[in-house]
N, C-alpha and C positions, 0 to 999 in steps of 0.2 A: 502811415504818417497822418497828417492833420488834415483831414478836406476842409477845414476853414482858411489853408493859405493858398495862396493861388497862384500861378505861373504872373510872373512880373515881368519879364522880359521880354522886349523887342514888341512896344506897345506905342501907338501914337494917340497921344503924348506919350511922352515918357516916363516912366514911373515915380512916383512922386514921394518927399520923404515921409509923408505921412502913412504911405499905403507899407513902405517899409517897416515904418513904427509899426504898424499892427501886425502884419505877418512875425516883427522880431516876438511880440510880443504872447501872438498865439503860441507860436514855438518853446518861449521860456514857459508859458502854461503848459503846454503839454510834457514839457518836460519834468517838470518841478510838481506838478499835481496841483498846483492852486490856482484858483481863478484869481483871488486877491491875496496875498501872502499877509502873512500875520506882523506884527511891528518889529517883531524879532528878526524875520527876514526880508522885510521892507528893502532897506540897503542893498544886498546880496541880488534881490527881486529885479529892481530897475538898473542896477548896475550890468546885471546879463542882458536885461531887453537891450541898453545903449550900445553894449561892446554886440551883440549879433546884429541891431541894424548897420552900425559902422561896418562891419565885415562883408552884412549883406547889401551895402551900397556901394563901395570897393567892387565886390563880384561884380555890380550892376554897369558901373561903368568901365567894367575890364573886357565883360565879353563885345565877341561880336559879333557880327552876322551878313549872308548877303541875301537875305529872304525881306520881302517886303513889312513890315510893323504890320501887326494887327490890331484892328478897327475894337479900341473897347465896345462898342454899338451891338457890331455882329457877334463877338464872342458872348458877349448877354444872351442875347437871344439864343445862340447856341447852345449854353447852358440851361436854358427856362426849355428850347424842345426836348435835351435831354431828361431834364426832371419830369417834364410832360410823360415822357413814353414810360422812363423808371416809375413815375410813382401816381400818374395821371392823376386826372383835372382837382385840384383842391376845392373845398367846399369853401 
């Protein structure tokens, strides 16, 4: 799948419509093969980002959980040590 979308849930704050829009939005690019779609499937394009944020914000306030929300802060940084060790220090 897409390493540009990211685990949304059970985050404090809580996930936001925004962060949604772009996860829907990576999703309909990776599916569709276009970064920008052509005029032709302009319509087609934004009409699937809307109906999978809608679905994916539904899911978001359906589940649930009894684990504590995770700290956006730490999980950064968790990811920056991982890319550290994967792909060490950038110039």
């Amino acid at each position: 799948m897409c390493r540009n979308i990211k685990t949304l849930f059970n985050f404090d704050p809580p996930v936001a419509d925004s962060e949604i829009h772009e996860a829907s939005l990576q999703f309909v690019r990776k599916l569709s093969g276009f970064h920008t779609p052509s005029k032709t499937n302009e319509e087609a394009f934004h009409k699937a980002v809307d109906e999978v944020a809608a679905a994916a914000r539904i899911l978001m306030d359906s589940l649930v959980t009894n684990a504590e929300p995770r700290n956006r802060e730490v999980e950064k940084e968790r990811a920056r040590a991982r890319n550290l060790k994967r792909f060490g220090p950038q110039a």
